[in-house]
C-alpha positions in Angstrom: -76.6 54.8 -12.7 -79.6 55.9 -10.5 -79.2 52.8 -8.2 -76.0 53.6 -7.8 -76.4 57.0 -6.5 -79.5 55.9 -4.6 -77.1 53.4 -3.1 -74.2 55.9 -2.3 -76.5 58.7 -1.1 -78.2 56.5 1.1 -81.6 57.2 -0.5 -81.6 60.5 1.1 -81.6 61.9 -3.0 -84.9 63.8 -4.1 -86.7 63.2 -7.6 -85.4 66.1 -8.8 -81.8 64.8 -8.5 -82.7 62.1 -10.2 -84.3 63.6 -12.8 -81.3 65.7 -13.7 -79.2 62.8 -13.1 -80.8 61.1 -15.6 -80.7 64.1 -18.3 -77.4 64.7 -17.9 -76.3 61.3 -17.9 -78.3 60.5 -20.7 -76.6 63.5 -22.6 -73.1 62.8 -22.0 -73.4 59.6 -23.4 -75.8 60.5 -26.2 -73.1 63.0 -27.3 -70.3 60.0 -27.0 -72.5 58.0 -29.2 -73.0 60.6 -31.7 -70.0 62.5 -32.2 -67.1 60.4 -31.4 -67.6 58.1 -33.6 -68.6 59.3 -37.3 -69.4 57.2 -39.8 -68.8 53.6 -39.5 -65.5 54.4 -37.1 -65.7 52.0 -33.2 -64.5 52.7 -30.1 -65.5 52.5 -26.3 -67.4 54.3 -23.7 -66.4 54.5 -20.1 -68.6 55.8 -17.3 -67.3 56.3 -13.4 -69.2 57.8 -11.4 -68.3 58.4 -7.4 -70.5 60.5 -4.3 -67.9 62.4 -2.0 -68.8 65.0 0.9 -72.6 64.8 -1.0 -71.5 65.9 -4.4 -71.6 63.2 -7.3 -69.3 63.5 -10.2 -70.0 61.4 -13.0 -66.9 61.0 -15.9 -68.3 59.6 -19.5 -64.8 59.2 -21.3 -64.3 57.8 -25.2 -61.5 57.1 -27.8 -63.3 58.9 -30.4 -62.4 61.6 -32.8 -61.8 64.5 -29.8 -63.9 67.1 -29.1 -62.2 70.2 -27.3 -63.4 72.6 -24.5 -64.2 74.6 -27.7 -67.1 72.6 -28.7 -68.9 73.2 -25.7 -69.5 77.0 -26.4 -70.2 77.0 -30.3 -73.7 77.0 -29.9 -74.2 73.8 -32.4 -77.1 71.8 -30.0 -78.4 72.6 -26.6 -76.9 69.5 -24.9 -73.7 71.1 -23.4 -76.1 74.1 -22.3 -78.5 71.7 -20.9 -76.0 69.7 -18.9 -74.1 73.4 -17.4 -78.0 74.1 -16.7 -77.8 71.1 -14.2 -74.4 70.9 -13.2 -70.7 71.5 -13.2 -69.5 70.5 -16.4 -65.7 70.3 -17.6 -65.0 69.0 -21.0 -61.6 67.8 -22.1 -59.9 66.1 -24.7 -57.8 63.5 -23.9 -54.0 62.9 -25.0 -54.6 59.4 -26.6 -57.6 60.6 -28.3 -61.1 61.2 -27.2 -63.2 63.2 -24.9 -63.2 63.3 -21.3 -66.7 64.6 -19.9 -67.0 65.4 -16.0 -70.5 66.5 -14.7 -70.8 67.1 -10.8 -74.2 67.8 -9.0 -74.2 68.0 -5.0 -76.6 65.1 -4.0 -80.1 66.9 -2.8 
């Protein structure tokens, strides 16, 4: 992910991008890994990522068990607080199943 964005921002990003980049990524797909799939269940993790007009927005998308806007204010773990701490985040479940998570952070 952080060669990407180095890529697409031209290199002009600081550590501290990066950094956050990193934690944020790092959560989103932590929270994929944990939650989506309870138990013994399967399914798929999808991550886009694109840089337009210096902002980077990152989607980390599963077929898991769902996981509404809801979740993200009940106050159960600190990783949906951590990743608003950083950047834009929108959380939404998907019609086919799943969670859609989309993080955007202006490139600095």
């Amino acid at each position: 992910m952080l060669l990407f964005v180095r890529s697409e921002c031209r290199g002009c990003c600081s550590q501290q991008f990066a950094d956050d980049l990193a934690l944020v990524f790092t959560e989103a797909c932590s929270n994929a890994v944990i939650h989506a799939y309870p138990g013994d269940s399967h399914g798929w993790i999808e991550v886009e990522a694109r840089v337009t007009d210096g902002l980077l927005t990152m989607e980390v998308v599963d077929n898991g068990v769902g996981l509404g806007a809801e979740a993200c204010s009940s106050g159960r773990g600190m990783g949906f607080n951590l990743m608003r701490g950083l950047a834009n985040l929108e959380v939404t479940s998907r019609d086919r199943g799943g969670t859609k998570v989309r993080l955007t952070l202006p490139c600095l």
